[in-house]
Every structure is written in C-alpha cells, then in structure tokens.
MDAnalysis code that builds the backbone (N, CA, C; Angstrom):
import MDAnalysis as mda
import numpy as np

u = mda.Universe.empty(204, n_residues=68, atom_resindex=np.repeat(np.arange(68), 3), trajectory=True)
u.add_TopologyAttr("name", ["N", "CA", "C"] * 68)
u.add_TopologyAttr("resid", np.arange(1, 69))
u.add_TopologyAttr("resname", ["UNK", "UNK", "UNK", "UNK", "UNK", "UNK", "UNK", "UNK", "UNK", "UNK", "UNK", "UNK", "UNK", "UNK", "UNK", "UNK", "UNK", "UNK", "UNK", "UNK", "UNK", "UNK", "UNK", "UNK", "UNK", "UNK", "UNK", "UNK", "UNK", "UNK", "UNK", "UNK", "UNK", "UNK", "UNK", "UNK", "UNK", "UNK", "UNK", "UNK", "UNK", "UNK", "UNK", "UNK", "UNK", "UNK", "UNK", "UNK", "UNK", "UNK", "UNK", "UNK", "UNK", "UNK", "UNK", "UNK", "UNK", "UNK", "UNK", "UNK", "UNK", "UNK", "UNK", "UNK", "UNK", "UNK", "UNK", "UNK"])
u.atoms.positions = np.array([
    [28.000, 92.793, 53.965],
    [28.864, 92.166, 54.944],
    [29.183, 93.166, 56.055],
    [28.385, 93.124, 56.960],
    [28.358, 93.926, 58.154],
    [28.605, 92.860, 59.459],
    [29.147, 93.821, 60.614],
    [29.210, 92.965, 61.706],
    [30.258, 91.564, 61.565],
    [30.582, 91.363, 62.538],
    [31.024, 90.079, 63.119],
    [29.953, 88.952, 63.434],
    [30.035, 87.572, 62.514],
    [29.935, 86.434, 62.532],
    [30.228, 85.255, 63.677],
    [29.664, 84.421, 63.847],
    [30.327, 83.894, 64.988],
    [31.824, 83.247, 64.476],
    [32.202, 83.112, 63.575],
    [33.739, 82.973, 63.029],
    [34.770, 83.823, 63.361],
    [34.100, 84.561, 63.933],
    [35.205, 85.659, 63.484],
    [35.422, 85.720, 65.640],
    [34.422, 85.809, 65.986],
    [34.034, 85.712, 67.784],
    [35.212, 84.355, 68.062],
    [34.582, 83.045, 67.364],
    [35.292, 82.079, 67.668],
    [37.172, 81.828, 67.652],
    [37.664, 83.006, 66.506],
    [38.808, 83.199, 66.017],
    [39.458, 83.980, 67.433],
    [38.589, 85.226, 67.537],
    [38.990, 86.164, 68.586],
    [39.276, 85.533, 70.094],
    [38.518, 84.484, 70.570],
    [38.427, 83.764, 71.631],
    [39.827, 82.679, 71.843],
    [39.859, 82.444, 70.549],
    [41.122, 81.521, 70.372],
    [42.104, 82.783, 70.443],
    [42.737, 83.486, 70.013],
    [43.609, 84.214, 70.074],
    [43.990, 84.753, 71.032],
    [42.654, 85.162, 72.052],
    [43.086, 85.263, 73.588],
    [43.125, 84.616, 74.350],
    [42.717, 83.378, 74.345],
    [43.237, 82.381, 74.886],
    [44.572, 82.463, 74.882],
    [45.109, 81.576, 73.650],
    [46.454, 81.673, 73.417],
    [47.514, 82.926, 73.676],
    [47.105, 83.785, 74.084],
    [47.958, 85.032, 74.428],
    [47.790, 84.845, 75.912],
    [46.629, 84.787, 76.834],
    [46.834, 85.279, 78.019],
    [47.040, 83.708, 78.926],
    [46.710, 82.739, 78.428],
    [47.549, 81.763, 78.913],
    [48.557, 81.642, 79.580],
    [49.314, 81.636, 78.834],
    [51.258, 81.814, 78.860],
    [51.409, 82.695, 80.142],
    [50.395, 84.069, 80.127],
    [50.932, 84.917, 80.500],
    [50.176, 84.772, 82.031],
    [49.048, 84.375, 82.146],
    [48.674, 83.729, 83.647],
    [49.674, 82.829, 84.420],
    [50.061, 81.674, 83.508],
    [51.275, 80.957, 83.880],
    [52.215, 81.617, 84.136],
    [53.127, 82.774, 83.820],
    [53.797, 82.962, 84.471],
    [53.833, 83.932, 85.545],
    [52.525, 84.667, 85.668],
    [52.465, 85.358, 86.370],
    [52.045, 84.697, 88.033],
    [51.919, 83.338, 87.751],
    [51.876, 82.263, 88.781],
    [53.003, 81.833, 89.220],
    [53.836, 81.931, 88.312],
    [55.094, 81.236, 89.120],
    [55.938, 82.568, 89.695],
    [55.418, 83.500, 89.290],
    [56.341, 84.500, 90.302],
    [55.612, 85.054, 91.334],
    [53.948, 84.617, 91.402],
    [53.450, 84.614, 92.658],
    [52.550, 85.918, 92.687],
    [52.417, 86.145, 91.268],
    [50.796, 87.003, 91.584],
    [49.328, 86.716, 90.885],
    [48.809, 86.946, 91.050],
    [47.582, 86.217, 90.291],
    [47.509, 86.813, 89.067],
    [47.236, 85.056, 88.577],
    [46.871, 85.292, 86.944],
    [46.187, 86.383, 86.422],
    [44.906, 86.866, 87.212],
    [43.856, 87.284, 86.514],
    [44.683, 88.818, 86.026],
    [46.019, 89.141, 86.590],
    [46.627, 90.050, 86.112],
    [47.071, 90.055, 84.224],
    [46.775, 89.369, 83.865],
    [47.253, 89.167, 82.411],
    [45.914, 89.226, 81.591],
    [45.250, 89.897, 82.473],
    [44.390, 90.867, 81.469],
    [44.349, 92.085, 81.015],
    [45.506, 92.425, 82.246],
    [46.120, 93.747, 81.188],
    [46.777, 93.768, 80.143],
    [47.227, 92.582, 79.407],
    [47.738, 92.002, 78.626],
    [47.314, 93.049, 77.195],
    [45.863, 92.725, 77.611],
    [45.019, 93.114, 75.736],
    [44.388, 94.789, 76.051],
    [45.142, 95.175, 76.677],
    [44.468, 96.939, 76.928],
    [45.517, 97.357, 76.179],
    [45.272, 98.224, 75.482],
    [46.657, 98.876, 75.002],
    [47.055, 100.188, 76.054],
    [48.849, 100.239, 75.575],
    [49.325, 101.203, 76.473],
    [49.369, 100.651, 77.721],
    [48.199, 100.375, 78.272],
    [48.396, 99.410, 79.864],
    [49.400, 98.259, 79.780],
    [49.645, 97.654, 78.699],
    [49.944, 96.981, 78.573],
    [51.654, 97.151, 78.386],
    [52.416, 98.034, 77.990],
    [53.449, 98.318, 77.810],
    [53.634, 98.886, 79.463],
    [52.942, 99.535, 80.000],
    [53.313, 100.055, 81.461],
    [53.343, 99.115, 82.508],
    [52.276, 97.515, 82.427],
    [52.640, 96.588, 82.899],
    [53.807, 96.148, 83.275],
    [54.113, 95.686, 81.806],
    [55.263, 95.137, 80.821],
    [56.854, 95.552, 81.879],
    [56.734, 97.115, 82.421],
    [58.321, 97.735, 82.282],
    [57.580, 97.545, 83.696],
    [56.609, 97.538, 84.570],
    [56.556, 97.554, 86.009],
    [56.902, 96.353, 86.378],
    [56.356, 95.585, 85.513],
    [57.213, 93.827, 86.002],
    [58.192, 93.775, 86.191],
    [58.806, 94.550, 85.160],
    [60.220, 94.273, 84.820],
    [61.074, 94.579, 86.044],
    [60.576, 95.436, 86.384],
    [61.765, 96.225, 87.393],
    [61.119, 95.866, 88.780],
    [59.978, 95.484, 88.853],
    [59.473, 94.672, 90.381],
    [59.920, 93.989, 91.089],
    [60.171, 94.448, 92.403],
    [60.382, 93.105, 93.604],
    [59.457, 91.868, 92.831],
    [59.396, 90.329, 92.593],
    [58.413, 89.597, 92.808],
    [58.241, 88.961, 94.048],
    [56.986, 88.597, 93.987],
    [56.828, 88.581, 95.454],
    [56.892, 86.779, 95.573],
    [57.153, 85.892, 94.505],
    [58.044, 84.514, 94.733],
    [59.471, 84.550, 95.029],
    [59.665, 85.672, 94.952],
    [61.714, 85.905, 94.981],
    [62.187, 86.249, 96.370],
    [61.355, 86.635, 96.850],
    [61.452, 87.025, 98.101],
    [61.868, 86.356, 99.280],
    [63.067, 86.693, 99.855],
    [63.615, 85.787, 100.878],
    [64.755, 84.704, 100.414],
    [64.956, 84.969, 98.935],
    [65.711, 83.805, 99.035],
    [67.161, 84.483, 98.603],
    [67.788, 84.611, 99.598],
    [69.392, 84.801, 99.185],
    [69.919, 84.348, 98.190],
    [70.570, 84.832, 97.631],
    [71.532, 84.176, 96.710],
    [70.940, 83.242, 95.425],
    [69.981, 83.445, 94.768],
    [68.677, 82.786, 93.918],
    [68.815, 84.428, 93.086],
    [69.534, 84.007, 92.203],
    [69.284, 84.959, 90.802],
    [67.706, 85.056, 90.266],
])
C-alpha cells in the first residue's frame, strides 16, 4: 500500500473545496479577490494572512462614515 489512490485525491479535493469556499466568499464581500484564499492551505502564510486581514483597511469599508 503505497501512494495515493484516486480516493484519497477525491477526499483531498473535497476538503479544499470546502475550506476555501467560505473563504473566497468572504474575501468578496470585503472587496478583494477570492483567488486570495489560497493562501489559506500554505502553512505559516496562512497565519500571517490571517493577522494582516485582521488589522487591514478593507478596501469595501472604505468611504463609508459611520459603518462599523
């Protein structure tokens, strides 16, 4: 039992799906492109993302006074 099966490909595909989904979506509604939530599955990149979001101007927020 060597190597990866296509079961195991098919499992992996589903799992990132379901992870970077979510995370395209919201990286749409605050107005940067999805394809950013592929830093999602890098490790380490992924925690430095994570705290740069956090503390980011977004660039959907922008301009609007008084909008928590």
């Amino acid at each position: 039992m060597t190597g990866y099966d296509l079961g195991h490909w098919v499992v992996f595909a589903v799992m990132i799906t379901v992870l970077l989904y979510p995370i395209g979506r919201i990286l749409r509604r605050i107005g940067l492109s999805p394809l950013w939530s592929v830093l999602a599955v890098i490790p380490l990149v992924n925690l430095i993302g994570l705290w740069v979001l956090a503390f980011a101007d977004w660039p959907g927020r922008r301009g609007g006074a008084g909008r928590q």
